[in-house]
C-alpha positions as CSV (number, residue, x, y, z in Angstrom):
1,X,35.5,42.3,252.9
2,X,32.5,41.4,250.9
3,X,32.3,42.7,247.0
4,X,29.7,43.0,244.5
5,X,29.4,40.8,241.4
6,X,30.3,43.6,239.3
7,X,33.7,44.4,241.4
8,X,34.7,40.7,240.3
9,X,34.0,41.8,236.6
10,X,36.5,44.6,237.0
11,X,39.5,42.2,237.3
12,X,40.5,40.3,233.8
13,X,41.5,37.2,233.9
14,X,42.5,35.1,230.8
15,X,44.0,31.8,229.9
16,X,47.3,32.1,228.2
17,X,50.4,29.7,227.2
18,X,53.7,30.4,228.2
19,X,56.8,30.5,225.6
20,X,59.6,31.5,226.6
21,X,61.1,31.5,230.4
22,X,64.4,32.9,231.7
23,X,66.1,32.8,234.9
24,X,65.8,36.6,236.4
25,X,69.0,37.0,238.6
26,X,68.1,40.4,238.8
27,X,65.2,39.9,241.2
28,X,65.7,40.2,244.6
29,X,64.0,36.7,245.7
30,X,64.4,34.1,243.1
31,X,62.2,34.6,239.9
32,X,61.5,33.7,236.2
33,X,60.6,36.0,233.2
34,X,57.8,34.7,232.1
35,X,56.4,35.6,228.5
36,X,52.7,34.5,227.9
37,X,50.7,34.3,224.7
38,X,47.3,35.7,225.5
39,X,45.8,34.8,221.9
40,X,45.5,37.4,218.9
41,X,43.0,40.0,221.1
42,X,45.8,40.4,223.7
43,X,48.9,39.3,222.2
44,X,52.2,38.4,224.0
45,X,52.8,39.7,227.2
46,X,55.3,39.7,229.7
47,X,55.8,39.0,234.0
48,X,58.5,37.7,236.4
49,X,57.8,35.3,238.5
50,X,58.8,33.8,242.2
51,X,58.1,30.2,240.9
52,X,61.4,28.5,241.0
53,X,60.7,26.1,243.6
54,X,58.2,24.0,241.8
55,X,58.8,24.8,238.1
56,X,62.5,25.4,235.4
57,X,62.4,27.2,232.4
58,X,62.1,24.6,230.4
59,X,59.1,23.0,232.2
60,X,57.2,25.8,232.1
61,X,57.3,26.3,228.4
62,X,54.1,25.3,227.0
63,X,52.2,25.6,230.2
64,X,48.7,27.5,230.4
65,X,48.3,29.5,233.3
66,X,45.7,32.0,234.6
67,X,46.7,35.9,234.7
68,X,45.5,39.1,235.5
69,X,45.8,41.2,232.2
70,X,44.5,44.3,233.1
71,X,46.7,45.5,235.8
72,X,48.8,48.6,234.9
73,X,52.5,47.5,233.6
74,X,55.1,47.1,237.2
75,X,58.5,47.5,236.6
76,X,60.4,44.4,238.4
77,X,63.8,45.2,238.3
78,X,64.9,45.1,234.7
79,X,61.5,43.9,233.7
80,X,58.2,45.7,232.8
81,X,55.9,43.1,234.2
82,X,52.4,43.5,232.1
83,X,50.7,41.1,233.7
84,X,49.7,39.0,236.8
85,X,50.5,35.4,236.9
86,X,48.3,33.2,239.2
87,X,48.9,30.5,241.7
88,X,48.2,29.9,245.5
89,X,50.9,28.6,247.9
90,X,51.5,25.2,249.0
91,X,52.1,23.6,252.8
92,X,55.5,25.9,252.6
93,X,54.5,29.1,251.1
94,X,56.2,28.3,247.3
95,X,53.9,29.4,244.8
96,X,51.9,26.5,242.2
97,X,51.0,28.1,239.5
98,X,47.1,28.1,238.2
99,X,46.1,27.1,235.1
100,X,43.0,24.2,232.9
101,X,43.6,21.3,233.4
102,X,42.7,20.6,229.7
103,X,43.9,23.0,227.0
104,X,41.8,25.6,226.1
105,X,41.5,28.2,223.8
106,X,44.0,31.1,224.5
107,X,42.4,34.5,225.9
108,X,39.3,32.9,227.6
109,X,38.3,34.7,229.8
110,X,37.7,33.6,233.7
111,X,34.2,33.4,235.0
């Protein structure tokens, strides 16, 4: 399917930095709770996460990743997800999160 330049505009994505993590032994697969700081336009915002193959809680803290933050709230179990984490898989399917390589200013916007 083929979209227009302005369909890509729709969907919001923005650099933020994760601080706090938490197992989510809730979830039905494996999963983190994920809070991500956005910047002062967005704020703190929250999302679960199937990531526990390639990352812990404690590694992720600190982390910039790439999110979609204008998705309506999910609830996940227990958890109102707010936004949508990024990654792609690897050779096995597990999700690697996506994120700058250098650290940027939180909110940027993708384009």
């Amino acid at each position: 399917m083929t979209i227009t330049f302005d369909d890509f505009l729709k969907v919001d994505i923005r650099v933020g930095r994760i601080t706090r993590a938490e197992p989510f032994p809730e979830a039905r697969k494996p999963a983190f709770k994920l809070w991500v700081d956005f910047g002062p336009e967005i704020g703190e915002k929250r999302s679960s996460a199937q990531i526990t193959r390639h990352y812990t809680p404690e590694g992720l803290i600190g982390r910039q990743v790439l999110a979609v933050v204008n998705f309506p709230p999910r609830q996940i179990g227990k958890v109102m997800s707010e936004v949508l984490v990024l990654g792609v898989p690897d050779a096995e399917g597990e999700v690697v999160l996506i994120g700058p390589r250098h650290d940027v200013p939180l909110g940027g916007r993708l384009y």
